[in-house]
LUMTI-666644 format. One record per residue (C-alpha): residue in three letters; x, y, z negated. Coordinates in steps of 0.2 Angstrom, whole numbers, padded with zeros to 4 digits, always signed. Layout:
% LUMTI-666644
ALAXYZ...
//
This chain:
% LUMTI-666644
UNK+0024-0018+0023UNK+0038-0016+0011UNK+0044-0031+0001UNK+0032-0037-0007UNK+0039-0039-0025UNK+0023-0048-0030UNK+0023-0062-0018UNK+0040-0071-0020UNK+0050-0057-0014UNK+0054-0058+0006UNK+0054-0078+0004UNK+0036-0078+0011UNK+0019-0081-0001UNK-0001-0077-0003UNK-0011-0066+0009UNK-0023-0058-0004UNK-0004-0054-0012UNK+0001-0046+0004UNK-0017-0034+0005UNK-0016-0029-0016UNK+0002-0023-0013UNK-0004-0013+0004UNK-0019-0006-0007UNK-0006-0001-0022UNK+0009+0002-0012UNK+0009+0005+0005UNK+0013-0001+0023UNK+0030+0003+0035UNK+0033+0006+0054UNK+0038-0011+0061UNK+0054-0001+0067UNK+0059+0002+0050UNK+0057-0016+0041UNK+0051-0029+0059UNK+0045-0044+0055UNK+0056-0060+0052UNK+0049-0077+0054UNK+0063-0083+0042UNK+0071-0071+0027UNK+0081-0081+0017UNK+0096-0070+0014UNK+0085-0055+0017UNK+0084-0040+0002UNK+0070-0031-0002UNK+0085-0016-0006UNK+0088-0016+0014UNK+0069-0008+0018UNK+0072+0004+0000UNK+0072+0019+0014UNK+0058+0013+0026UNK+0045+0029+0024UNK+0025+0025+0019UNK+0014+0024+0036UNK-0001+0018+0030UNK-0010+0012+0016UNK-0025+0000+0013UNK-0041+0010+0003UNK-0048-0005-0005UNK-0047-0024+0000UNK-0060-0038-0006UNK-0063-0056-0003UNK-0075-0060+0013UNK-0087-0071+0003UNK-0085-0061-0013UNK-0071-0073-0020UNK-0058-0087-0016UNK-0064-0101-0008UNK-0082-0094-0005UNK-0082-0090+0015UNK-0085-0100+0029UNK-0079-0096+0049UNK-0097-0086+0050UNK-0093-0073+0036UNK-0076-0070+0044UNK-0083-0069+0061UNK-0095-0054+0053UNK-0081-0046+0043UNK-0072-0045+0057UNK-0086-0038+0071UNK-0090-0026+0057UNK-0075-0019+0050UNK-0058-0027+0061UNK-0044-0038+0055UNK-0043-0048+0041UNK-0030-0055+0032UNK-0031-0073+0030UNK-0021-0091+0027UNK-0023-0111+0030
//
């Protein structure tokens, strides 16, 4: 994903951050901007060239909103429609 701007820059923050960027921006090749399990000193002007891949249609919360999901609904989301995005 590019830097996400709206999620504390490359300094780490919220899932459903990460998902509304992908559905209003878009998503990189890991080549282009791989992930880093630490980016302090990191720019979001280094990955400024990284080209679009892919992009997200539309994201939702399992549940229908924050805090209102249980292991169950994610176990459906996922046997139904793949990955989720998620946090502890």
């Amino acid at each position: 994903m590019t830097c996400n701007y709206m999620n504390e820059g490359c300094d780490g923050g919220w899932p459903h951050f990460n998902v509304f960027l992908a559905e209003n921006g878009y998503m990189v090749s890991e080549e282009c901007a791989p992930y880093k399990q630490k980016t302090k000193g990191d720019h979001c002007s280094y990955y400024g060239s990284c080209k679009p891949v892919a992009k997200v249609q539309r994201s939702y919360f399992v549940g229908g909103g924050w805090g209102n999901t249980s292991e169950k609904k994610m176990m459906k989301e996922i046997l139904r429609n793949g990955p989720i995005n998620g946090d502890f």
